[in-house]
CHARMM-style PDB file with segment names, atoms N, HN, CA, C and O in Angstrom:
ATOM      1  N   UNK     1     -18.001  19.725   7.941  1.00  0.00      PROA
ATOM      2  CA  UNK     1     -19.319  19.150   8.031  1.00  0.00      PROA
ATOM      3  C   UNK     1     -19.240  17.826   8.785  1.00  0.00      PROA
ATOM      4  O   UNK     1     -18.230  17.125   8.732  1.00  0.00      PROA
ATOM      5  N   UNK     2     -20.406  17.473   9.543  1.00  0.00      PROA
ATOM      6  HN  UNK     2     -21.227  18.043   9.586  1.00  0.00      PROA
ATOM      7  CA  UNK     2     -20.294  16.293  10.163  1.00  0.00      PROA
ATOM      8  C   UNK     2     -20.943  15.302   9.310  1.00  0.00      PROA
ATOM      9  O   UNK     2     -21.975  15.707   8.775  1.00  0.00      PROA
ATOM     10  N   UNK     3     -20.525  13.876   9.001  1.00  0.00      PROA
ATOM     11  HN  UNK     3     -19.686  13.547   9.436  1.00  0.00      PROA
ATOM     12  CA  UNK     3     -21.066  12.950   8.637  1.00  0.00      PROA
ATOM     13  C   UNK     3     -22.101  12.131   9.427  1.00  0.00      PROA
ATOM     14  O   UNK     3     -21.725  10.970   9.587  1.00  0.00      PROA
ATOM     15  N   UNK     4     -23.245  12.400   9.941  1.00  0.00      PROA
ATOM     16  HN  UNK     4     -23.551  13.343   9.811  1.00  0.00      PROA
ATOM     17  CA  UNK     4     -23.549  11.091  10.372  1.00  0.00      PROA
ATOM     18  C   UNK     4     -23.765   9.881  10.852  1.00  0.00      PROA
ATOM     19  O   UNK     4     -24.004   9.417  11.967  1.00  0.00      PROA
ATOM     20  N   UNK     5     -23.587   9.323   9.423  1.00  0.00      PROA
ATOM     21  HN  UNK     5     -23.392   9.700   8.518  1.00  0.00      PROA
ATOM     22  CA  UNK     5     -23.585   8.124   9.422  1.00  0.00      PROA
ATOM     23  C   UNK     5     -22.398   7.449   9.602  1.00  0.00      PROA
ATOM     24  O   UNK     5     -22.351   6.285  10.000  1.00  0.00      PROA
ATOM     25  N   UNK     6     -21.372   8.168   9.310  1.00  0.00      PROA
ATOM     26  HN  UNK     6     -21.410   9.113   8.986  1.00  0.00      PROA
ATOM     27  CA  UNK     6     -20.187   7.077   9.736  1.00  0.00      PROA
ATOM     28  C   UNK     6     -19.207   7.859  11.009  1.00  0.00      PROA
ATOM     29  O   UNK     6     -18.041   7.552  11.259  1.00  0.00      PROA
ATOM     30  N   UNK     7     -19.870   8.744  11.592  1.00  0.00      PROA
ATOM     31  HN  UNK     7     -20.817   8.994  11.389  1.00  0.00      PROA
ATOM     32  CA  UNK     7     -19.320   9.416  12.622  1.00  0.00      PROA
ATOM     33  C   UNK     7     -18.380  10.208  12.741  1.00  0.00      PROA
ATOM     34  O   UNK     7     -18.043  10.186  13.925  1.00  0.00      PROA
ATOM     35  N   UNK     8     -17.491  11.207  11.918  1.00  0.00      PROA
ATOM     36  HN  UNK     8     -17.765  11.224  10.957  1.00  0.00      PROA
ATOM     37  CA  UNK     8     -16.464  11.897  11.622  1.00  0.00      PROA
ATOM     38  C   UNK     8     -17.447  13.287  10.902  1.00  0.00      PROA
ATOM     39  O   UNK     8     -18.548  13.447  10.375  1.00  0.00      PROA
ATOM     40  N   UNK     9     -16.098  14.197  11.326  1.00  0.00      PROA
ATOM     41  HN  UNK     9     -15.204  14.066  11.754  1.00  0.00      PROA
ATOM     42  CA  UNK     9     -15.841  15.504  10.397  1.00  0.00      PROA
ATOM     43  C   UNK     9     -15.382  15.577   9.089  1.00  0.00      PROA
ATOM     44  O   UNK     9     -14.182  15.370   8.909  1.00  0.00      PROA
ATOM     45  N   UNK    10     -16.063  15.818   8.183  1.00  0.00      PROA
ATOM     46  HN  UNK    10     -17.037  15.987   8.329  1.00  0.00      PROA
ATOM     47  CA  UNK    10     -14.933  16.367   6.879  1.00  0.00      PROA
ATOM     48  C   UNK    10     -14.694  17.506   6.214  1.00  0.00      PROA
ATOM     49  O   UNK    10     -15.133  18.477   6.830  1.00  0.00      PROA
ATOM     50  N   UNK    11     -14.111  17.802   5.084  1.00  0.00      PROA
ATOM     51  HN  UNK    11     -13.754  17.013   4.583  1.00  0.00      PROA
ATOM     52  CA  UNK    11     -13.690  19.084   4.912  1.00  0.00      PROA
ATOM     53  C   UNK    11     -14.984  18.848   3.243  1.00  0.00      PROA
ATOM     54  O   UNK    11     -15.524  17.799   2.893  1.00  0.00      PROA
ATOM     55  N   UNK    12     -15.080  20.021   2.683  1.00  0.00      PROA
ATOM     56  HN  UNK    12     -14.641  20.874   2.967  1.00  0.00      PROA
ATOM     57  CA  UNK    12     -15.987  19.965   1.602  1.00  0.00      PROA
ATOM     58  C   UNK    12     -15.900  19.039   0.486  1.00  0.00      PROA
ATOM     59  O   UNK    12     -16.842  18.638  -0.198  1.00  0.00      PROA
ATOM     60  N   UNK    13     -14.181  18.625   0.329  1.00  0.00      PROA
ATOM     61  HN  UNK    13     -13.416  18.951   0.885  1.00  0.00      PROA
ATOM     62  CA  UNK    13     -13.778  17.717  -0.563  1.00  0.00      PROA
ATOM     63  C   UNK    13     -14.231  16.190   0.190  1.00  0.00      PROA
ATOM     64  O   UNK    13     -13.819  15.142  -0.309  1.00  0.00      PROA
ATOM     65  N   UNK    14     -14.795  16.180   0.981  1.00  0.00      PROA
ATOM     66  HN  UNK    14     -15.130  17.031   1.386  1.00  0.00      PROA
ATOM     67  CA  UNK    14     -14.963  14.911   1.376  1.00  0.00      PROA
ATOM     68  C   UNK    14     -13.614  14.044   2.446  1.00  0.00      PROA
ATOM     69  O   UNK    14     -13.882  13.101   3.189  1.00  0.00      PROA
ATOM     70  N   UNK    15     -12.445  14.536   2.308  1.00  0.00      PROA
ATOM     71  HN  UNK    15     -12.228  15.302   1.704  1.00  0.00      PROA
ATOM     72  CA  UNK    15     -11.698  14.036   3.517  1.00  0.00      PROA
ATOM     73  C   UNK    15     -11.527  14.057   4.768  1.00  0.00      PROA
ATOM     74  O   UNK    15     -11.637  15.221   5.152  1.00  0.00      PROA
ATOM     75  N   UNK    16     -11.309  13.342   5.623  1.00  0.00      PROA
ATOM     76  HN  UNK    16     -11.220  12.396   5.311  1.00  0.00      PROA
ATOM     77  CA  UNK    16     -11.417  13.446   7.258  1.00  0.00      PROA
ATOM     78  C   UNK    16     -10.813  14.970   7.223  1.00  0.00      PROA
ATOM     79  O   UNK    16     -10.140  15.596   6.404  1.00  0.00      PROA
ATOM     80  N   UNK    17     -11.278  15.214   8.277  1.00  0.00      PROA
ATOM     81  HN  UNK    17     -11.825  14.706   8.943  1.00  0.00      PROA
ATOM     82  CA  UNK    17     -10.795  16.357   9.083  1.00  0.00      PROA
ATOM     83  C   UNK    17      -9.643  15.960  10.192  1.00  0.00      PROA
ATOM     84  O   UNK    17      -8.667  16.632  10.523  1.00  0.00      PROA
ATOM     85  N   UNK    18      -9.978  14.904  10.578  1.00  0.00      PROA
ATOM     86  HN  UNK    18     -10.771  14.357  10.309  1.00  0.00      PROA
ATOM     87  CA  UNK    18      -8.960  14.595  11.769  1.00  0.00      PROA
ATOM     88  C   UNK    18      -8.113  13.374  11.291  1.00  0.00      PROA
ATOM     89  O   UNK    18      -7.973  12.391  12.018  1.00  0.00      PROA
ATOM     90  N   UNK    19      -7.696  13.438  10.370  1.00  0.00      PROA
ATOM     91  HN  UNK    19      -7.810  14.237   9.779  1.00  0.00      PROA
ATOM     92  CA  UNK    19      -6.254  12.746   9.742  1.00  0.00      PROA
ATOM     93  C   UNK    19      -5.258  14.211   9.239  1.00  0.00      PROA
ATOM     94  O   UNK    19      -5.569  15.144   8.499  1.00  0.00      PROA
ATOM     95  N   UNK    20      -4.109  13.960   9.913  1.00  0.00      PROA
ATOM     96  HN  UNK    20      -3.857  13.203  10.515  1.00  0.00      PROA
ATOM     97  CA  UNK    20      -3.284  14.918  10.055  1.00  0.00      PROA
ATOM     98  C   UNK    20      -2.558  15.347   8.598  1.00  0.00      PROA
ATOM     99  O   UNK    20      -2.197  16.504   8.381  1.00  0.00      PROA
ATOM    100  N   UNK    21      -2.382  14.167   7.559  1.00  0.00      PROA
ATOM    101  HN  UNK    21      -2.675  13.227   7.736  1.00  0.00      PROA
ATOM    102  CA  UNK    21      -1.967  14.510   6.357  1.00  0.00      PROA
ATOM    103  C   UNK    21      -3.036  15.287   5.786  1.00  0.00      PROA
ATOM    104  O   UNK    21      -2.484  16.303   5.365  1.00  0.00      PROA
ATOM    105  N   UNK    22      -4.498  15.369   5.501  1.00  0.00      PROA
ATOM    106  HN  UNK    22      -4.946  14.544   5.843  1.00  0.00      PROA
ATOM    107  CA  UNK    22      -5.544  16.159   5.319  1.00  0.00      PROA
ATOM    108  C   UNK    22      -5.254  17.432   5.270  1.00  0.00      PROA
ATOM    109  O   UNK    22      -4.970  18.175   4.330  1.00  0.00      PROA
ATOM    110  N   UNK    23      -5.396  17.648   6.759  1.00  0.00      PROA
ATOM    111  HN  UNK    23      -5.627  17.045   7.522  1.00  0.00      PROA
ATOM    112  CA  UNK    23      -5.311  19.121   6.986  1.00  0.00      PROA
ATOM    113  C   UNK    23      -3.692  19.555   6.400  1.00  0.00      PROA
ATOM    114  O   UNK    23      -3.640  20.562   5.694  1.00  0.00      PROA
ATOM    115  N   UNK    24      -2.474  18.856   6.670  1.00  0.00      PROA
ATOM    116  HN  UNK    24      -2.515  18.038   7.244  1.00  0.00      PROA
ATOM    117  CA  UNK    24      -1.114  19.441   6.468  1.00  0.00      PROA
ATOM    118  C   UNK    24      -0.980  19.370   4.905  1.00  0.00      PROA
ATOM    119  O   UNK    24       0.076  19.733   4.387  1.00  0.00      PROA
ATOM    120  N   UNK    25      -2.114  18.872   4.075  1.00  0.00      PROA
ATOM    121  HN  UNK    25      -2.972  18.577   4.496  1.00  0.00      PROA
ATOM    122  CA  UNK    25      -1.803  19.011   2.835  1.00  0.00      PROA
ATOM    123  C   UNK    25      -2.976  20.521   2.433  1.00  0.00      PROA
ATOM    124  O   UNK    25      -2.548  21.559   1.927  1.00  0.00      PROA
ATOM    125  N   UNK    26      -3.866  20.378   2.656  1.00  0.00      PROA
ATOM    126  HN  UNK    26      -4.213  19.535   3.067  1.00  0.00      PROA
ATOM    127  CA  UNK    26      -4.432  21.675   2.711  1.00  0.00      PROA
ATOM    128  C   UNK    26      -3.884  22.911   2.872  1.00  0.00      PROA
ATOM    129  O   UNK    26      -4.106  23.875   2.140  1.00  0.00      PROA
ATOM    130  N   UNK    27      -3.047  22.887   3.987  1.00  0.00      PROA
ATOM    131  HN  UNK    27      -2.867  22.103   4.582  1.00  0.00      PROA
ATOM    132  CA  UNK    27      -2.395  23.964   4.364  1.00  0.00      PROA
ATOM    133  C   UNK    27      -1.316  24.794   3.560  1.00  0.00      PROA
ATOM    134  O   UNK    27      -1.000  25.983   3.518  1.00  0.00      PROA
ATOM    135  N   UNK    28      -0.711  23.137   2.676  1.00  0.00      PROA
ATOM    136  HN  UNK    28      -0.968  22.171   2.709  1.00  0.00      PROA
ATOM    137  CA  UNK    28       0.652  23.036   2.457  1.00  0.00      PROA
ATOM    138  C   UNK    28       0.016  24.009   0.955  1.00  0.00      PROA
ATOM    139  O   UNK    28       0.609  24.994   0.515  1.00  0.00      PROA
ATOM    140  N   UNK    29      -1.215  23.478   0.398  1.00  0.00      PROA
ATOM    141  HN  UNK    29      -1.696  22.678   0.756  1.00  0.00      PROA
ATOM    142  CA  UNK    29      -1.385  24.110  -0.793  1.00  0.00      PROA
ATOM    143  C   UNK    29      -1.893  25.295  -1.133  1.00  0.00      PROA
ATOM    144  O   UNK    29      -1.681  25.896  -2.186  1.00  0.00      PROA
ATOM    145  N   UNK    30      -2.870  25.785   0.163  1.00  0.00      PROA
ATOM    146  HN  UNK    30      -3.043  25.297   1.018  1.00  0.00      PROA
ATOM    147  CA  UNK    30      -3.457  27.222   0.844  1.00  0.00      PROA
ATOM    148  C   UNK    30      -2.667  28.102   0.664  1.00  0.00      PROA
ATOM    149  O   UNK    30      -2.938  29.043  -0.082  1.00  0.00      PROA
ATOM    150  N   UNK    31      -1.060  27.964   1.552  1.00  0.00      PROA
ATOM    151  HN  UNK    31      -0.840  27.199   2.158  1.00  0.00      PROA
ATOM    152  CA  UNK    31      -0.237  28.848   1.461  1.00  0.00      PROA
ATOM    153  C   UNK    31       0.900  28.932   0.742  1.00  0.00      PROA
ATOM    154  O   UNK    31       1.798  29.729   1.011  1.00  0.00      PROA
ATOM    155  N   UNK    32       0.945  27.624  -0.789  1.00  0.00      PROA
ATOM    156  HN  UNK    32       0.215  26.976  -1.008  1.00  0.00      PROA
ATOM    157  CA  UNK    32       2.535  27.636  -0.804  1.00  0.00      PROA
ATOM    158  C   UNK    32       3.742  26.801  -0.045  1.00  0.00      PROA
ATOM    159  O   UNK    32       4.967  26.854   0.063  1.00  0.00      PROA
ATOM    160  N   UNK    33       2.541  25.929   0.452  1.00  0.00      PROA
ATOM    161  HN  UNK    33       1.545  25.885   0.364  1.00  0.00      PROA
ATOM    162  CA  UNK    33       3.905  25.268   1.520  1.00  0.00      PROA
ATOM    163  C   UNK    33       3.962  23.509   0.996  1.00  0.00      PROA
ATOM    164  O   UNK    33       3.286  22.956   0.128  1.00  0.00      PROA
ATOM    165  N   UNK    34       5.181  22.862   2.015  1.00  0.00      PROA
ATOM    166  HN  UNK    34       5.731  23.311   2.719  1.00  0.00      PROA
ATOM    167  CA  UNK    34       5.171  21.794   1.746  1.00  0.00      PROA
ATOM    168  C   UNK    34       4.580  20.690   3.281  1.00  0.00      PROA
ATOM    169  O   UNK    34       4.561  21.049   4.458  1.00  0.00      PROA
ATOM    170  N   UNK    35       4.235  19.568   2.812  1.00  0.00      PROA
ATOM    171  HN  UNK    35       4.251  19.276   1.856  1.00  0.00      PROA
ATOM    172  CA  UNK    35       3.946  18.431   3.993  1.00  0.00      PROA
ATOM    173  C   UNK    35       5.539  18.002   3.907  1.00  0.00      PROA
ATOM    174  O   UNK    35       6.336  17.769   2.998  1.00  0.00      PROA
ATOM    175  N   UNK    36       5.569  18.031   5.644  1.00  0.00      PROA
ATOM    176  HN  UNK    36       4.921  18.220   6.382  1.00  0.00      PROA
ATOM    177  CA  UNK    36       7.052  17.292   6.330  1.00  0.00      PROA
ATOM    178  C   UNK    36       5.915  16.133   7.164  1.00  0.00      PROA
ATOM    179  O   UNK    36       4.687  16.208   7.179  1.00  0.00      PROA
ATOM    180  N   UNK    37       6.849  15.021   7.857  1.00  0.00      PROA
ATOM    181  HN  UNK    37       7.847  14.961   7.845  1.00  0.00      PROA
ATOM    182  CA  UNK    37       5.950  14.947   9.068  1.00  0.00      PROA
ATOM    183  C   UNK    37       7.196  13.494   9.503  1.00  0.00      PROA
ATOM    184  O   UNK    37       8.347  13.640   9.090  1.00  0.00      PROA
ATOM    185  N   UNK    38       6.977  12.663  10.021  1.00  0.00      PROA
ATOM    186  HN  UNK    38       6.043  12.544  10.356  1.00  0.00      PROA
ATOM    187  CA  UNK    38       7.515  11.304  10.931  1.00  0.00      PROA
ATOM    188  C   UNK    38       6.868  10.151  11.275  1.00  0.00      PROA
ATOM    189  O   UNK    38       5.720  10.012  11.696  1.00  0.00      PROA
ATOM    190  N   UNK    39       7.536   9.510  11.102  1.00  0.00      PROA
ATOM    191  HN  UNK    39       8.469   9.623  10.760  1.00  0.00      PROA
ATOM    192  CA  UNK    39       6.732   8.407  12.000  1.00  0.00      PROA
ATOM    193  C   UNK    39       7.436   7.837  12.605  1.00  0.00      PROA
ATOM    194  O   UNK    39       8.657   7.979  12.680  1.00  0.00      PROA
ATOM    195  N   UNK    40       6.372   6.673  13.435  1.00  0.00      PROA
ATOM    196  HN  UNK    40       5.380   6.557  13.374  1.00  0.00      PROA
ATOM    197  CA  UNK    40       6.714   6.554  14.973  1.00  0.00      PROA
ATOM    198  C   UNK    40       8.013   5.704  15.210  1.00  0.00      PROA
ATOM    199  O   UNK    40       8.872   5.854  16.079  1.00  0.00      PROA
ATOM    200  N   UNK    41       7.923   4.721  14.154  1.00  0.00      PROA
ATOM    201  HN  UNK    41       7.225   4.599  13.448  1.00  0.00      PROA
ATOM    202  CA  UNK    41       8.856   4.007  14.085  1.00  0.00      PROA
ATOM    203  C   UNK    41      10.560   4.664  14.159  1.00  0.00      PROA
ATOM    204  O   UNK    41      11.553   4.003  14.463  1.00  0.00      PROA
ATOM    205  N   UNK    42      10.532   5.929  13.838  1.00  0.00      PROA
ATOM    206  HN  UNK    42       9.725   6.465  13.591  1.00  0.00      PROA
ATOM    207  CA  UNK    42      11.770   7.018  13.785  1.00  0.00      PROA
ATOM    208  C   UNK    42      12.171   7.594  14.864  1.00  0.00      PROA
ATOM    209  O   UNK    42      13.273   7.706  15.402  1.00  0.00      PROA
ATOM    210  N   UNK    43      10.674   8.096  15.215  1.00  0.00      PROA
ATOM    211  HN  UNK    43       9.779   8.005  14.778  1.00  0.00      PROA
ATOM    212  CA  UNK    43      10.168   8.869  16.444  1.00  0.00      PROA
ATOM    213  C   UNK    43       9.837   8.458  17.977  1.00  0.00      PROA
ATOM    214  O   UNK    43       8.920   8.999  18.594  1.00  0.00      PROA
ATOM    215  N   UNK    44      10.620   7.507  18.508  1.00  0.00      PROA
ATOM    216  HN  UNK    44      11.366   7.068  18.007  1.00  0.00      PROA
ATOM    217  CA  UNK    44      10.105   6.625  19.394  1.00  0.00      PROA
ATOM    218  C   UNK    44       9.998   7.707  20.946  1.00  0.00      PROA
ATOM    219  O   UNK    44       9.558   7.541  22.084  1.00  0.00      PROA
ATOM    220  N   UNK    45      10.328   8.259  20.579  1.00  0.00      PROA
ATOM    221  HN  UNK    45      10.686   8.394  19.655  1.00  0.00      PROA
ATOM    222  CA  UNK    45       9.550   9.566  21.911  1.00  0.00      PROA
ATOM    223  C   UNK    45       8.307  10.567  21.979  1.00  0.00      PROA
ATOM    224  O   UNK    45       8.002  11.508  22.712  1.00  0.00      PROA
ATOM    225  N   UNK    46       7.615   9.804  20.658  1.00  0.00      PROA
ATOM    226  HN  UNK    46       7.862   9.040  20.062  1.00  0.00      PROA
ATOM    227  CA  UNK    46       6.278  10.789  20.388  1.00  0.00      PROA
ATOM    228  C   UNK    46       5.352  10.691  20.697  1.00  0.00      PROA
ATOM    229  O   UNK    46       4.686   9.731  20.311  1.00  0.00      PROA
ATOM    230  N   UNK    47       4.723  11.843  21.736  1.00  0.00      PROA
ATOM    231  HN  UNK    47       5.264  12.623  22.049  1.00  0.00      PROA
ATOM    232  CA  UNK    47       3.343  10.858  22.327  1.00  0.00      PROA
ATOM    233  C   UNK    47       2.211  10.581  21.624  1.00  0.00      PROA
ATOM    234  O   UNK    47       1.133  11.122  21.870  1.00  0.00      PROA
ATOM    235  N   UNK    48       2.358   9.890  20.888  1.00  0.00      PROA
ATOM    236  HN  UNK    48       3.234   9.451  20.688  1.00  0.00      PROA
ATOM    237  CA  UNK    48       1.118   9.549  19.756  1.00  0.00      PROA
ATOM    238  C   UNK    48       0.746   7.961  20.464  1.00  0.00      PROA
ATOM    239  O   UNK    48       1.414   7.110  21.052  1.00  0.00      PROA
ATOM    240  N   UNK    49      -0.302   8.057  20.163  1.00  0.00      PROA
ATOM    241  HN  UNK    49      -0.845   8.748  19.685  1.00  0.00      PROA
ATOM    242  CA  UNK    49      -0.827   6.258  20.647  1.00  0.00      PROA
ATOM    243  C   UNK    49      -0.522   5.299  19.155  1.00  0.00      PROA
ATOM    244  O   UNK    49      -0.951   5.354  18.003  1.00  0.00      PROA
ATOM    245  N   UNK    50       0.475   4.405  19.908  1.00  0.00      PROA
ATOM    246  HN  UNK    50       0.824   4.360  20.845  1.00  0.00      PROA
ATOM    247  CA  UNK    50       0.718   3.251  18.448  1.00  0.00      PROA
ATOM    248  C   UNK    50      -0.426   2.710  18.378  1.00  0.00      PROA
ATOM    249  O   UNK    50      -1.186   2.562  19.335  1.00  0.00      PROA
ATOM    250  N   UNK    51      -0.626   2.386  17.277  1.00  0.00      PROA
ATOM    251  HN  UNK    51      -0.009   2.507  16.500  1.00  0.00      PROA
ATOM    252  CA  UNK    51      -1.831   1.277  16.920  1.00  0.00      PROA
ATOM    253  C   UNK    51      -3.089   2.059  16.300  1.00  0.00      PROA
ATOM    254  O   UNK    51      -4.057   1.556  15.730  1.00  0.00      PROA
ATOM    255  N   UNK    52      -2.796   3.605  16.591  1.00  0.00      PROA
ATOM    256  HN  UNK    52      -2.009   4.013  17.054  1.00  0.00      PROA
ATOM    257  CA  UNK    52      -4.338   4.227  16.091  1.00  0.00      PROA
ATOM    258  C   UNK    52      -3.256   4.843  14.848  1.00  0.00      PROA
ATOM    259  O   UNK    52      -3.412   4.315  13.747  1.00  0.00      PROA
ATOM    260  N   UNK    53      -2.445   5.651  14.925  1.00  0.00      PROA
ATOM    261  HN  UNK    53      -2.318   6.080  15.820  1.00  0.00      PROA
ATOM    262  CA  UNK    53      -1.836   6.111  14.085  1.00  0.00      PROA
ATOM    263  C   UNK    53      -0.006   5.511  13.561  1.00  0.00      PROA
ATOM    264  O   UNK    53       0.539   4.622  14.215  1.00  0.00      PROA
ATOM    265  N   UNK    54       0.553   6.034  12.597  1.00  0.00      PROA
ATOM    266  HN  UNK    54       0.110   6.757  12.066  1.00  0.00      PROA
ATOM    267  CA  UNK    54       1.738   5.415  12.475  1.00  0.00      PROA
ATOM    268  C   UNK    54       2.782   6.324  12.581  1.00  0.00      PROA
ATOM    269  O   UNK    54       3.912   5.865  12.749  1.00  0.00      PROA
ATOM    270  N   UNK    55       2.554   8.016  12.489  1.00  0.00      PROA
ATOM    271  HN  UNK    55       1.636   8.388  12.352  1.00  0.00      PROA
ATOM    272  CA  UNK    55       3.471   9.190  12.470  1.00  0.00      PROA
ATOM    273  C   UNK    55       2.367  10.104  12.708  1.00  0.00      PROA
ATOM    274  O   UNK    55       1.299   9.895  13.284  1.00  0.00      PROA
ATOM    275  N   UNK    56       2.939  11.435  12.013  1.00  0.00      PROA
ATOM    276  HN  UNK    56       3.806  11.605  11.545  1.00  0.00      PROA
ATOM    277  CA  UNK    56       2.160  12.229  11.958  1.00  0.00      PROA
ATOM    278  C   UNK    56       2.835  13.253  10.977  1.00  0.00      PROA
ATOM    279  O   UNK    56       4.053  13.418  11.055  1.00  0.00      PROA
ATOM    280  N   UNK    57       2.024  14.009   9.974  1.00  0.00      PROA
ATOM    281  HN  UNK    57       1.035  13.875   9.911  1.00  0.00      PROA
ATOM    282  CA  UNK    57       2.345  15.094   9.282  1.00  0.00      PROA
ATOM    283  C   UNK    57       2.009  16.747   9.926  1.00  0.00      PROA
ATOM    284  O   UNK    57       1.301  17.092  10.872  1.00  0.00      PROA
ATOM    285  N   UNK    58       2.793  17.502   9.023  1.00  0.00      PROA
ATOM    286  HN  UNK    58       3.368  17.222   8.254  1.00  0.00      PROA
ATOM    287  CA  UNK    58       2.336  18.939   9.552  1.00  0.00      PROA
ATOM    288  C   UNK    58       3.221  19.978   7.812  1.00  0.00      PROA
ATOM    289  O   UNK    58       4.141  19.680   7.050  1.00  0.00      PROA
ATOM    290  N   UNK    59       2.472  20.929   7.894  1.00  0.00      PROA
ATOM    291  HN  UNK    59       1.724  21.171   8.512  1.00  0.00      PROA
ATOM    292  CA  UNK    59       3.065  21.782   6.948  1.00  0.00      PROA
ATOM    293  C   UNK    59       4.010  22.306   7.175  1.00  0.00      PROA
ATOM    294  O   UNK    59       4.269  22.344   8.378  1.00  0.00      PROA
ATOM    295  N   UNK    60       4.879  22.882   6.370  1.00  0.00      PROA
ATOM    296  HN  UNK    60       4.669  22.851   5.392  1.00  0.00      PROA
ATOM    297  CA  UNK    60       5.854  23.994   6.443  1.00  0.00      PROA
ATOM    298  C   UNK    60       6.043  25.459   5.516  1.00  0.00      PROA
ATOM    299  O   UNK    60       6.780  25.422   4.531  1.00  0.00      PROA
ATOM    300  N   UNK    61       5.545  26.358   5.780  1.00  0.00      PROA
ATOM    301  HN  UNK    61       4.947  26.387   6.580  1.00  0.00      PROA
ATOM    302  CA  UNK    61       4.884  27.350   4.978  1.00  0.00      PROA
ATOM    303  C   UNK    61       6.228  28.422   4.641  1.00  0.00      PROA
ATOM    304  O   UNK    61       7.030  29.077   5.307  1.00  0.00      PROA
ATOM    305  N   UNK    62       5.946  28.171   3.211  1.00  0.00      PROA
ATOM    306  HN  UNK    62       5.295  27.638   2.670  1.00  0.00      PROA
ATOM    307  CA  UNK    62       7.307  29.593   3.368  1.00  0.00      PROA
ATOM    308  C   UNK    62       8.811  29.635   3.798  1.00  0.00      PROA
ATOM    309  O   UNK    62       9.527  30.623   3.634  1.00  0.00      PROA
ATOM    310  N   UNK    63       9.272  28.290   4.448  1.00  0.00      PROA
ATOM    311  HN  UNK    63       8.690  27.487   4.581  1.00  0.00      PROA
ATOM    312  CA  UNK    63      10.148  28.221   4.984  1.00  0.00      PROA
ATOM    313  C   UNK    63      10.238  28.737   6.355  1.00  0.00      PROA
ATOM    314  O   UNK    63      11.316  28.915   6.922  1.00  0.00      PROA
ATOM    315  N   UNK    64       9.313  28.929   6.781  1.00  0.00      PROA
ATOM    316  HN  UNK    64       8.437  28.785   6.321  1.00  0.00      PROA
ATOM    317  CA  UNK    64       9.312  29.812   8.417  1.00  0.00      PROA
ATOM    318  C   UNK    64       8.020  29.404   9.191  1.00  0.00      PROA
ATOM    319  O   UNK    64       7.982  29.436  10.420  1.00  0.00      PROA
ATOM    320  N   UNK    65       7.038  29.045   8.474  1.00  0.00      PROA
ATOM    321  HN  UNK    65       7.070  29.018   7.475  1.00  0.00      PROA
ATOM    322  CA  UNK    65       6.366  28.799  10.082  1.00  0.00      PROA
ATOM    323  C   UNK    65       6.073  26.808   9.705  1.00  0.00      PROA
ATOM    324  O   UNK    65       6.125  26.284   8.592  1.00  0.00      PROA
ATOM    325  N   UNK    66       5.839  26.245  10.785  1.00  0.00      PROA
ATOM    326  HN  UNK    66       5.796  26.671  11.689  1.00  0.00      PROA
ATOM    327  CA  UNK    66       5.395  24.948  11.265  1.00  0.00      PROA
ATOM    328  C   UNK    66       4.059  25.413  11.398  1.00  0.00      PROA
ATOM    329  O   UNK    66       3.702  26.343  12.121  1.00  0.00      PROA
ATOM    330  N   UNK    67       3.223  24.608  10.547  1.00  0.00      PROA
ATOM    331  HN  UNK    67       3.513  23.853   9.959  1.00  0.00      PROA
ATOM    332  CA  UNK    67       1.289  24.566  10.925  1.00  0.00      PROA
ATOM    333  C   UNK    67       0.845  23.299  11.044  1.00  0.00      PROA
ATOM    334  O   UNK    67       0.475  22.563  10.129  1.00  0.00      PROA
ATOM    335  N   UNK    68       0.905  23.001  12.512  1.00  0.00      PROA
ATOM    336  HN  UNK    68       1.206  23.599  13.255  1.00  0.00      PROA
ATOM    337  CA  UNK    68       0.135  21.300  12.551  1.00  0.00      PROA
ATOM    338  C   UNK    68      -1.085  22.030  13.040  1.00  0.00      PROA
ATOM    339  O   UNK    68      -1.319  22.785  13.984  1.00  0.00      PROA
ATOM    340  N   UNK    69      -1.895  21.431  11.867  1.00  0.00      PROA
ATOM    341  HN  UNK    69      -1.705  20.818  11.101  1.00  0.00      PROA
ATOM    342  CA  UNK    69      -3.430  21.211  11.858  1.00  0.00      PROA
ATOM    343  C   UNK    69      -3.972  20.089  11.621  1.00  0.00      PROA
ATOM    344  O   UNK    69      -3.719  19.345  10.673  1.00  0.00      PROA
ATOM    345  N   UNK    70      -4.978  19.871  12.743  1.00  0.00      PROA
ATOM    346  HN  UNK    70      -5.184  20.475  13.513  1.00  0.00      PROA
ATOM    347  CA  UNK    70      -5.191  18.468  12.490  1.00  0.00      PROA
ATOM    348  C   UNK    70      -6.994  19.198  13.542  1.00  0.00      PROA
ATOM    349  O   UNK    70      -7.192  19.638  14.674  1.00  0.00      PROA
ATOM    350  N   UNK    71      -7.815  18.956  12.396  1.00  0.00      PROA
ATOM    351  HN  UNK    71      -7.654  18.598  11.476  1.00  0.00      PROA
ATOM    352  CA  UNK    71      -8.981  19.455  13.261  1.00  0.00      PROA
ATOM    353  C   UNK    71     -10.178  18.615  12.877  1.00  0.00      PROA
ATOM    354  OT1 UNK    71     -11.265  18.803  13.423  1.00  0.00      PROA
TER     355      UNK     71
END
């Protein structure tokens, strides 16, 4: 759903849609899986823009697939 008034997407529970722990915890609990993820400070080859974000998360389902969702 779109908010509005403060300009973002969220999911029914009320959390951003486009914060990456959100969705990778959703996922993680949808299917059984767990949140992995990094940050930048570790990761100094990641093209993420410093200053908006600090890493980034993503699920790991089952032991076999990687699901970065971030929508």
């Amino acid at each position: 759903m779109y908010d509005d008034a403060n300009g973002y997407y969220h999911f029914g529970d009320g959390t951003k849609c486009g914060i990456c722990a959100n969705g990778a915890t959703k996922v993680a609990r949808a299917f059984g899986g767990v949140v992995w993820g990094y940050s930048l400070e570790d990761n100094t080859t990641a093209a993420l823009e410093r200053g908006i974000c600090f890493g980034h998360d993503f699920a790991i389902v089952r032991d076999r697939w990687l699901v970065d969702y971030c929508g």
